[in-house]
C-alpha positions as CSV (number, residue, x, y, z in Angstrom):
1,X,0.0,0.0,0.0
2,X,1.3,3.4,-1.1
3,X,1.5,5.9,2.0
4,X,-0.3,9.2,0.2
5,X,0.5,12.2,2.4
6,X,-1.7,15.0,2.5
7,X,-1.2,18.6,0.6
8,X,-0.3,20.3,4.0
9,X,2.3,17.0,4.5
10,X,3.3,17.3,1.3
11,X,4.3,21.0,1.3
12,X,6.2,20.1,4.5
13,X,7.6,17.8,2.5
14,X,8.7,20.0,0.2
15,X,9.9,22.6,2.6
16,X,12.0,20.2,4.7
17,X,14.1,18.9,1.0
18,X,14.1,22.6,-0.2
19,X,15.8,23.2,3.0
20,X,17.6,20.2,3.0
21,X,19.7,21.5,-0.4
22,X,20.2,24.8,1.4
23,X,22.3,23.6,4.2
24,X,23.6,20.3,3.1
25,X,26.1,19.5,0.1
26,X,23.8,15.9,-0.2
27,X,22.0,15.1,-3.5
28,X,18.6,15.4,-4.2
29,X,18.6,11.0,-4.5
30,X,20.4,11.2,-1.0
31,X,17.8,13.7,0.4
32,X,14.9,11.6,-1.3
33,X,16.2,8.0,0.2
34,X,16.4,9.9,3.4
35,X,12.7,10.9,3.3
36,X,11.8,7.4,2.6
37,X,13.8,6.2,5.4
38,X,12.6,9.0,7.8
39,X,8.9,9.1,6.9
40,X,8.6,5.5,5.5
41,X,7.4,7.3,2.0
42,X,8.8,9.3,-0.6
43,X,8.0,12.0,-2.1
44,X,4.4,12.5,-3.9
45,X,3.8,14.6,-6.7
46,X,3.2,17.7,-5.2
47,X,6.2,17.5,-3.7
48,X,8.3,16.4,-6.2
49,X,6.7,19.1,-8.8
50,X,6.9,22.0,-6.0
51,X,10.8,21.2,-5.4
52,X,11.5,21.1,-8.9
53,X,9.4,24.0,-9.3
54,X,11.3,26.0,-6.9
55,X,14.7,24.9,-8.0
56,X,14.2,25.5,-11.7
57,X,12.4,29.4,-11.2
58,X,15.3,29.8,-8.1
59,X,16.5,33.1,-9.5
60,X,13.3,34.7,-10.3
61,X,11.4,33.7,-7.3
62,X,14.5,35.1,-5.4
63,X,14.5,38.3,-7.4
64,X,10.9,38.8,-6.4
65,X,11.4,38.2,-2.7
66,X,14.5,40.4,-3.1
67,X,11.8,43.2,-4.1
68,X,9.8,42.8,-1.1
69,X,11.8,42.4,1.7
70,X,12.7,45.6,3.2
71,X,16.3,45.5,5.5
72,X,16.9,42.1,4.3
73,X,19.3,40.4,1.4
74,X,18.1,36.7,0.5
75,X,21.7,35.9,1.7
76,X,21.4,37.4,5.2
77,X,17.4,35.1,5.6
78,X,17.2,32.1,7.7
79,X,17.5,29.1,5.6
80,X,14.1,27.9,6.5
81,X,12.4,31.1,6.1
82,X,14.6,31.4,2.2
83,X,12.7,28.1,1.3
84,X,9.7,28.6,2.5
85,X,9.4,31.9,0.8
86,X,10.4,30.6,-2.5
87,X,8.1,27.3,-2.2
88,X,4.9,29.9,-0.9
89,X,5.6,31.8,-3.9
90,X,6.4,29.2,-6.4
91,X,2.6,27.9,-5.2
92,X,1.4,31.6,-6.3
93,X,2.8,32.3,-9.5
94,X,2.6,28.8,-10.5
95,X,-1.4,28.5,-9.8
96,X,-1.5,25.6,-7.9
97,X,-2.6,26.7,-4.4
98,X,-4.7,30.1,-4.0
99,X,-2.9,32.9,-2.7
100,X,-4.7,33.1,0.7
101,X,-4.2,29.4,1.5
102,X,-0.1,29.5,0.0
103,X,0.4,32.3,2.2
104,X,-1.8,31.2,5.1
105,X,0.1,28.0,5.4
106,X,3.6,29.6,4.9
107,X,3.1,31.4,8.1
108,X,1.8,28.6,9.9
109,X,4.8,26.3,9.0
110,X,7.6,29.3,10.0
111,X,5.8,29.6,12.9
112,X,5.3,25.8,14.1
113,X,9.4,25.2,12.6
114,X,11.2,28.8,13.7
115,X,9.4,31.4,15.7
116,X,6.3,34.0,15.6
117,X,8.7,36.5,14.2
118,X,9.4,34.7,11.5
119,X,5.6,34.0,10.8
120,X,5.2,37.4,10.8
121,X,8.1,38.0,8.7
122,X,6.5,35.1,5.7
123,X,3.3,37.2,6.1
124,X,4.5,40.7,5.3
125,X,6.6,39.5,2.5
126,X,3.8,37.4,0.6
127,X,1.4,39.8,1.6
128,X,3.6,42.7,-0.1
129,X,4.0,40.4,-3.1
130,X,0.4,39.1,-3.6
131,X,-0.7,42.9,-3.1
132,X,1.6,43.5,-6.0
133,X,0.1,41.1,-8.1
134,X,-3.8,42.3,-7.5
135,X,-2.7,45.5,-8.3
136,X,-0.9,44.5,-11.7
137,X,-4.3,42.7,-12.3
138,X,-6.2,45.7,-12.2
């Protein structure tokens, strides 16, 4: 029987490799096996289209988070809050979740895996960029 994680455990999923290939020199295979071994499953399609998602648009999902967050270089952000920025806003400009429920959930994870500030932090950057986007919608 094939373990079929839900979307919220899925986009944790996808957060935990994204972050994963920020902080360790392991391949994506070695991060993958590891998921299997870790969470007895590997990773579903959502996941594995969000993380390619995010790595293939890297640079212009950085670029765009780069526009919107005031003070702060994309070097000098937490690993975890880089990743989770860039897979929240893949989810946006890619369609596949609604922007209330991709940001909703980005803050929700920061806060649950780093702190309140950081949930706050998520917010006002997606917020800044999805008020972007409504206003470039007309």
């Amino acid at each position: 029987m094939t373990v079929r994680p839900s979307r919220k455990q899925a986009r944790r999923d996808a957060l935990f490799l994204l972050y994963q290939t920020e902080v360790t020199d392991m391949s994506m295979a070695e991060l993958v096996e590891g998921q299997r071994l870790r969470e007895g499953y590997g990773p579903d399609e959502f996941t594995a289209t969000a993380v390619q998602g995010v790595l293939d648009e890297r640079e212009a999902l950085d670029e765009v988070i780069a526009r919107h967050s005031t003070g702060w270089t994309i070097e000098r952000m937490a690993p975890l809050e880089r990743s989770l920025l860039r897979l929240s806003l893949w989810e946006i400009v890619s369609g596949t979740t609604p922007p209330e429920v991709a940001i909703d959930e980005a803050v929700r994870l920061a806060k649950r895996y780093s702190t309140d500030e950081a949930g706050s932090f998520v917010n006002g950057i997606l917020g800044a960029v999805q008020r972007e986007r409504e206003e470039a919608d007309g």
